[in-house]
C-alpha positions in Angstrom: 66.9 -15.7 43.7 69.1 -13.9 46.7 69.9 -15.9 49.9 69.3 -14.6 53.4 73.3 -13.8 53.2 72.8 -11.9 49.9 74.6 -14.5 47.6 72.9 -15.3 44.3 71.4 -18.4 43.7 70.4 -18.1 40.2 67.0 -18.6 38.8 65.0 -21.7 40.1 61.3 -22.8 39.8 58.9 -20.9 42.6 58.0 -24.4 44.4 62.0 -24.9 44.6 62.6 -21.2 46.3 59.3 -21.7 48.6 60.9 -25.2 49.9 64.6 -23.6 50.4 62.9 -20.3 52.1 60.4 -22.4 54.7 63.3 -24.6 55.1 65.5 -22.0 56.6 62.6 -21.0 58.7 62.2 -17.7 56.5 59.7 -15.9 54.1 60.2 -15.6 49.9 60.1 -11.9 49.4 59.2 -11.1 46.1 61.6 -7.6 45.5 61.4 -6.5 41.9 58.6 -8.5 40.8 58.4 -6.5 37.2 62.0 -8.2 36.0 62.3 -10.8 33.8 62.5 -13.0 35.7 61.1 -11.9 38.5 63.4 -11.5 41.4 63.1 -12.8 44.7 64.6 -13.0 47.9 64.6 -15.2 51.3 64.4 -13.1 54.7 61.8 -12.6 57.2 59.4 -10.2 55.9 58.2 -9.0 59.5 61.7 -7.5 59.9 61.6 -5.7 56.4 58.3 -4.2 57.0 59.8 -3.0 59.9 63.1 -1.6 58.4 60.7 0.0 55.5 58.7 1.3 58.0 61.8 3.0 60.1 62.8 4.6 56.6 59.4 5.9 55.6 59.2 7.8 59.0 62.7 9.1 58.8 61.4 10.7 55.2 58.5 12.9 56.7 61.1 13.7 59.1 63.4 15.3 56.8 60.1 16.3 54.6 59.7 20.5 54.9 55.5 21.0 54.4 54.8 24.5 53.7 51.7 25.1 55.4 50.4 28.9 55.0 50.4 30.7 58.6 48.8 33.8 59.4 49.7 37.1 61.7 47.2 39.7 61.8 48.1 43.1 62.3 46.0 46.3 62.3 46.1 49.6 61.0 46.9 51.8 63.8 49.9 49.5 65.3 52.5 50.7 67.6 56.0 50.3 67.1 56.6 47.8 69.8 53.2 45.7 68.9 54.9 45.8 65.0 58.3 44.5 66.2 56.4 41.6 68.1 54.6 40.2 65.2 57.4 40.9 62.8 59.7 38.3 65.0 57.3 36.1 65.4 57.1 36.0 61.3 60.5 36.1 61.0 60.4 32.9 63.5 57.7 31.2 61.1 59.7 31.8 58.0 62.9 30.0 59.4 60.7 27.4 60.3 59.9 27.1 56.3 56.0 28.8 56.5 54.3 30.4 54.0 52.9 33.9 56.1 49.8 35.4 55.3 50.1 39.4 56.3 46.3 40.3 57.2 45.4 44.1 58.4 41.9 43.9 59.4 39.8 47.1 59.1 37.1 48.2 61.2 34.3 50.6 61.3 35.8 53.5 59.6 39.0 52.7 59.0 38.5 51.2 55.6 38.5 54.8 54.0 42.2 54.7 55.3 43.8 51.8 53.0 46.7 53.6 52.0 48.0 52.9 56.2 47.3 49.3 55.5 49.4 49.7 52.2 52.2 51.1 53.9 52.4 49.0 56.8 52.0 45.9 54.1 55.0 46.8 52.0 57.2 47.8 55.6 56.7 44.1 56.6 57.8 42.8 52.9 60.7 45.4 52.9 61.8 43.9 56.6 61.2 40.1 55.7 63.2 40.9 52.1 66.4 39.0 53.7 64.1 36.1 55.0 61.0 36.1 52.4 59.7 36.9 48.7 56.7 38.5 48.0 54.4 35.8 46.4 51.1 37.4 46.4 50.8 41.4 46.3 48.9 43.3 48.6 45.2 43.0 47.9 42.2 44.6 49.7 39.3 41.9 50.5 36.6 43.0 52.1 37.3 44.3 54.7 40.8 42.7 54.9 44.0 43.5 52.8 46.6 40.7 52.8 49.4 39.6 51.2 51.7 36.3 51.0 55.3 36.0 51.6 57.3 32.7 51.0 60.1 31.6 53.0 63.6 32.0 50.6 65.3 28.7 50.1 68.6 30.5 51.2 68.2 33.8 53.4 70.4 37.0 51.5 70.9 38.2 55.1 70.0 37.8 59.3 66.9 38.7 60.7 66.1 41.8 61.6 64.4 41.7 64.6 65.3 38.6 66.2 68.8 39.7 66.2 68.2 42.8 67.8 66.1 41.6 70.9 69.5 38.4 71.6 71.3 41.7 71.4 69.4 43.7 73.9 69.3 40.6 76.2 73.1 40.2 76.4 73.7 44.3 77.0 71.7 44.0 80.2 73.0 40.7 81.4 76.5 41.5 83.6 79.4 40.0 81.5 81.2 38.6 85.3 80.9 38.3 89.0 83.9 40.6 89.4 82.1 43.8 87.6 79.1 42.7 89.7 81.4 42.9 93.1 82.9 46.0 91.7 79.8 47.8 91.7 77.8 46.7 95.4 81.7 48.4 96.7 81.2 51.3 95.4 77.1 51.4 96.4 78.6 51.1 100.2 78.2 54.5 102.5 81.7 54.7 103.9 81.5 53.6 108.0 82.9 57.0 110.1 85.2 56.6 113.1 
């Protein structure tokens, strides 16, 4: 038996460590109850559930689900339309994400899988850094997807995401000073 201070008390009869826990106002907590003897404790069991409860939460906190997330892209994409979606995997991945690459055919465009292909193994060869390949490309219906998994430790940055922070800072001025510099030299001189 442990004391609400943590000192041992040894091993006593239950009916004794009931009296000696209701006497200090406290509950008999029963902690490893598969010891010989069992071992018990006095405390107040509202407070524990709490503390258990605080640590439990703090768990699924730090706990990384991979949940399988999909982007959709299409045969025929534009360069632009491609960068988009490849950030926003990229973005997904760092997040710890399975991804799900779908290229959904339509009408006629089936008879062209070797595009889908293609464009399939240019998002694998641009997440390589971020991702593995877990499931091949595989034509469904009318769908061909493939799986990537998020790499426990990236080999290397982004490639898009960095490329767009860059773009922002080379349009943003660096100072006020180059910004006065420039509305001078905008001026039409005044004649006398």
């Amino acid at each position: 038996m442990i004391d609400d201070n943590g000192e041992q008390l040894g091993i006593m009869p239950t009916e004794d460590a009931l009296a000696r826990a209701r006497g200090a106002g406290l509950d008999l907590i029963e902690i490893s109850p598969n010891a010989q003897p069992p071992v018990v404790r006095i405390g107040d069991y509202g407070r524990l559930k709490y503390e258990q409860s605080k640590k439990d939460k703090d768990a699924r906190k730090k706990q990384r689900n991979f949940e399988l997330r999909e982007v959709k892209l299409r045969p025929k994409i534009e360069t632009h339309d491609y960068e988009t979606k490849a950030r926003m995997a990229e973005r997904l991945l760092l997040d710890g994400s399975k991804i799900k690459v779908t290229i959904m055919f339509r009408g006629r465009e089936i008879t062209y899988t070797a595009f889908g292909r293609r464009l399939l193994d240019r998002m694998a060869e641009d997440m390589a850094p971020l991702a593995t390949v877990e499931r091949e490309p595989r034509l469904e219906g009318r769908n061909m997807f493939m799986i990537l998994a998020p790499r426990t430790t990236p080999t290397g940055p982004p490639k898009f995401t960095s490329q767009r922070e860059h773009e922002k800072e080379e349009h943003k001025p660096h100072d006020d000073a180059h910004v006065e510099e420039h509305e001078e030299d905008t001026k039409e001189p005044t004649s006398a």
